[in-house]
C-alpha positions in Angstrom: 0.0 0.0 0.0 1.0 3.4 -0.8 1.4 6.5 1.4 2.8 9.1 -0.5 0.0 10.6 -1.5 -1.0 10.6 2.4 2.4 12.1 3.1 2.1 14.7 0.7 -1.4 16.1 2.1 -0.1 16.5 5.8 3.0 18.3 4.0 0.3 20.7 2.4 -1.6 21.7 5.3 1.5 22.2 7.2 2.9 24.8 5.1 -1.0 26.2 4.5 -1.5 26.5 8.4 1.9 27.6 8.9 0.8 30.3 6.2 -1.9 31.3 7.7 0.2 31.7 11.2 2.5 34.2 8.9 -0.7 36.4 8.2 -2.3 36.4 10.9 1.1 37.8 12.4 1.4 40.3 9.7 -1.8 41.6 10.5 -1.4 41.9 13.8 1.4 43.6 13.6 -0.1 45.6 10.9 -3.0 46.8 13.3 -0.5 47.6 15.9 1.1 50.1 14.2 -2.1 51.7 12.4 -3.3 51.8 16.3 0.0 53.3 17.2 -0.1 55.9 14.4 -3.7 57.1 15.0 -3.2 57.5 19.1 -0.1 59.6 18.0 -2.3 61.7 15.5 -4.8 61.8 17.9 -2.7 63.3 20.6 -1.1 65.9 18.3 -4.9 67.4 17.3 -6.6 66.6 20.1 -3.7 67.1 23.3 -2.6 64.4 25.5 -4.0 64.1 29.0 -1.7 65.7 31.7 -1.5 63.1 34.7 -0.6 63.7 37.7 0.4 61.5 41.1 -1.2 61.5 44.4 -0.9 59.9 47.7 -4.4 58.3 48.6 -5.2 56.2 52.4 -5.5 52.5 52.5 -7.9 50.9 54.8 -6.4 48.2 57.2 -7.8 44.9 57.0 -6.3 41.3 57.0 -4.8 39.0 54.6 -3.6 35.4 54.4 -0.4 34.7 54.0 1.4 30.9 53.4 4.2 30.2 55.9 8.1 28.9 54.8 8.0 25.3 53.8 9.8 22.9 55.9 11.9 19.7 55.6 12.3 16.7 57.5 14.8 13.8 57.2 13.9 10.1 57.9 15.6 6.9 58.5 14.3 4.2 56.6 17.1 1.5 56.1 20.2 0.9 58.6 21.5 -2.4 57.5 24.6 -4.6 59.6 27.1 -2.8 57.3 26.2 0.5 58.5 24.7 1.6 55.9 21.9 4.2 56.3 19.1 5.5 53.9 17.1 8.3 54.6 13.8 9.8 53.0 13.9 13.6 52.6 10.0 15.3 52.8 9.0 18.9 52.2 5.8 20.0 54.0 4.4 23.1 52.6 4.2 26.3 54.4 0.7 26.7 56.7 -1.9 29.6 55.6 -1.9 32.3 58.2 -4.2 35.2 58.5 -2.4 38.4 59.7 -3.7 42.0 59.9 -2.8 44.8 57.8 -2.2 48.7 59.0 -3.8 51.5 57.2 -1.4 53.5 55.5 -1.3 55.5 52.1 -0.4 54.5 48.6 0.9 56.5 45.3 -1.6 56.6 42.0 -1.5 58.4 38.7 -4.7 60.3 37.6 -5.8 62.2 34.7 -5.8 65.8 35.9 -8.5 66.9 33.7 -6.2 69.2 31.5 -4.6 68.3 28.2 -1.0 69.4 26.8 -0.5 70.2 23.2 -3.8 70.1 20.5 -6.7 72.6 19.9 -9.6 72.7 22.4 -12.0 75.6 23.0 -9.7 78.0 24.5 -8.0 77.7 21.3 -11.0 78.8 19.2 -12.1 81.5 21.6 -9.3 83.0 21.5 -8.8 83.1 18.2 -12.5 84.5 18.5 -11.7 87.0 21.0 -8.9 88.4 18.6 -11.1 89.2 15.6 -14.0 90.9 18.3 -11.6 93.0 20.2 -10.1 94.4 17.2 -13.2 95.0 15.3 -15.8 95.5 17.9 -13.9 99.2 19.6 -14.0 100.2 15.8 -18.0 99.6 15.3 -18.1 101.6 19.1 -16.5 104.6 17.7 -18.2 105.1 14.9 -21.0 104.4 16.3 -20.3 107.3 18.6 -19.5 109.8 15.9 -22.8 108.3 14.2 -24.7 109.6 17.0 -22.9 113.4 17.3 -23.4 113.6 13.7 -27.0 112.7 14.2 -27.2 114.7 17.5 -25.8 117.9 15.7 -28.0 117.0 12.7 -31.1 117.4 14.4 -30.3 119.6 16.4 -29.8 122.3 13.2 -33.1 121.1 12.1 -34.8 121.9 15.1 -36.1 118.6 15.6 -33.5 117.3 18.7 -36.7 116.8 20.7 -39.4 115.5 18.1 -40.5 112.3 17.7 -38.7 112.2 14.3 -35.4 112.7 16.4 -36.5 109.1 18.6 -37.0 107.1 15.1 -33.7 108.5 14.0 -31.7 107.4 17.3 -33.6 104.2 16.8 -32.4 103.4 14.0 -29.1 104.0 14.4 -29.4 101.7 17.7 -30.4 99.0 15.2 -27.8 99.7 12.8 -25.4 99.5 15.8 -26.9 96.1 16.9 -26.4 94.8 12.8 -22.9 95.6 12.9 -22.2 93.9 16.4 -23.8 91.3 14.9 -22.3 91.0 11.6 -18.7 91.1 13.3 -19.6 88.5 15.3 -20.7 86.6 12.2 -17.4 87.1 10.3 -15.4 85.8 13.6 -17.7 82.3 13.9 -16.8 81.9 9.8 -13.4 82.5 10.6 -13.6 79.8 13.2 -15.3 77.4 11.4 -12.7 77.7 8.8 -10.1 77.4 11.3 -11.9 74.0 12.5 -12.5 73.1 8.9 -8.5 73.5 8.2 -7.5 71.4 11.1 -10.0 68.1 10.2 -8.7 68.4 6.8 -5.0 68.0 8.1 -5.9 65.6 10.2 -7.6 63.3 7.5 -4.5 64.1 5.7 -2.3 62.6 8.1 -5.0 59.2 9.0 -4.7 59.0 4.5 -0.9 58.7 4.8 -0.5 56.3 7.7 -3.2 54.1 5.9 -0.8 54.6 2.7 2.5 54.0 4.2 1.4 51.9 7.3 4.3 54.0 9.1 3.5 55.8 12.2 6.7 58.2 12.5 6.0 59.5 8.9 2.2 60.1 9.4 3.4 61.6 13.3 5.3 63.8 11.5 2.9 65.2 9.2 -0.1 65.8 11.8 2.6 67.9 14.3 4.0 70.0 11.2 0.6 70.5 10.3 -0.4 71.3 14.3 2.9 73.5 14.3 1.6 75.7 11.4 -2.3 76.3 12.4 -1.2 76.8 16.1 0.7 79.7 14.5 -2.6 81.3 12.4 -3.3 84.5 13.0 -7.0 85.8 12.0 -6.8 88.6 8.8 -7.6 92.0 10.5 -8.6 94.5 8.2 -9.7 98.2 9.5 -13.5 98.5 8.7 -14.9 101.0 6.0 -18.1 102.9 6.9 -20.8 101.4 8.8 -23.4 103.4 9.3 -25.5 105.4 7.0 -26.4 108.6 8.5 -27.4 110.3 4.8 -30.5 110.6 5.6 -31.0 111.8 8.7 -30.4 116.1 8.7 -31.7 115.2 5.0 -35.2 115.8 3.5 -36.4 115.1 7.3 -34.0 117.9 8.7 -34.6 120.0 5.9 -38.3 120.0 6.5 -37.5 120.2 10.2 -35.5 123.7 9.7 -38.2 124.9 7.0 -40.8 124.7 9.9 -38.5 125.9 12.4 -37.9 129.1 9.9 -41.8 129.3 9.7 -42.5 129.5 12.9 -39.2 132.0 13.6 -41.4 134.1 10.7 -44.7 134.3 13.1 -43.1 134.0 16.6 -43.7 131.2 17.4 -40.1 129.8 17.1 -37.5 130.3 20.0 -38.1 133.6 20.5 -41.8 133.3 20.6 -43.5 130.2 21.8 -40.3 127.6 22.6 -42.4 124.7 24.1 -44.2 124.1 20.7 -42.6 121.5 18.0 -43.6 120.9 15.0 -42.5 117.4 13.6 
């Protein structure tokens, strides 16, 4: 009877199985380093957690313990000769329970703070910049909006009419608009700034996918890290804001004209002062 055929299918599964050892090991190793490379891209967008050490009580209590073993030695032969034979035996230490003092022990914890990455301080600040530089110029021209409009009315004659209340109000609301709208332009500025940074970071996960090589795509996310943590928002001094054309226009033109008739009859500040005409 022939084997060799039998032989020659055990040889095959051997080399198949052992195969099959070599991938599995490739692809664990594989998924170590992709692991490796995202924690490390990970930390360089996102910050590592600071830890810190602390001394924290232990409670007393008890705990068994095993005593030493022991030996013993036996005669068990002692023929006319004078020969002897003895029988060595080990008996195992005997289990003991002994109390324990309270006392204090040394842990790591996560301090709650991260080092490194982009979290909302980041962003706020970066906020904060564009709203501090724009938001003084919207105040001061909202304040020479209001002399203007102030020393407008006042020429018209109409500083106390209820035309003079709807003119103030509107420049309130143009005010409020331009608050808002530099608020506005420093959220987009964000977002872009957020929109930037998951870009680079997809960058970085596309290349450690490609190159299965964790220093190279490490590399790339903290050069990447290095440059937006250096961004600086665009500032640009702001044009004119508010539009005062109107106002000490047709309505402070008509204002004055009725101031001038009633100057004519005497009715106007040297006549009857109390009465407005709007």
């Amino acid at each position: 009877m022939c084997f060799g055929g039998s032989d020659s299918s055990g040889k095959m599964i051997k080399m198949q199985e052992q195969e099959a050892d070599e991938s599995r090991a490739k692809e664990t190793a594989r998924q170590a380093r992709l692991s490796e490379g995202l924690a490390r891209i990970r930390a360089a967008f996102e910050g590592a957690p600071v830890m810190g050490r602390r001394q924290v009580a232990t409670p007393g209590g008890t705990q068994t313990v095993m005593g030493q073993p022991t030996t013993s030695r036996r005669l068990v032969t002692n023929d006319r000769t004078g020969r002897q034979s003895w029988v060595t035996t080990t008996n195992p230490g005997k289990a003991r329970t002994v109390a324990t003092p309270a006392g204090t022990r040394e842990e790591e914890y996560d301090t709650g703070q991260r080092s490194g990455g982009f979290d909302d301080n980041f962003f706020n600040q970066f906020r904060d910049a564009m709203t501090s530089y724009y938001m003084p110029q919207v105040q001061e021209q909202y304040g020479e909006a209001k002399d203007k409009t102030t020393y407008g009315l006042a020429r018209a004659g109409t500083l106390r009419s209820s035309a003079a209340i709807d003119e103030q109000a509107k420049l309130a609301k143009q005010n409020t608009l331009r608050e808002g709208e530099v608020r506005t332009k420093a959220d987009e500025a964000v977002g872009g700034l957020r929109d930037r940074l998951a870009t680079e970071r997809s960058k970085a996960e596309s290349q450690l996918y490609a190159t299965e090589d964790p220093n190279v795509a490490a590399n790339q996310a903290l050069a990447a890290v290095e440059n937006i943590s250096a961004e600086k928002p665009t500032l640009t001094p702001l044009g004119a804001l508010f539009d005062i054309a109107s106002i000490g226009g047709a309505g402070a033109v008509s204002g004055y004209q009725n101031a001038e008739y009633l100057k004519k009859y005497g009715l106007g500040r040297g006549g009857d002062a109390s009465r407005t005409i709007t």
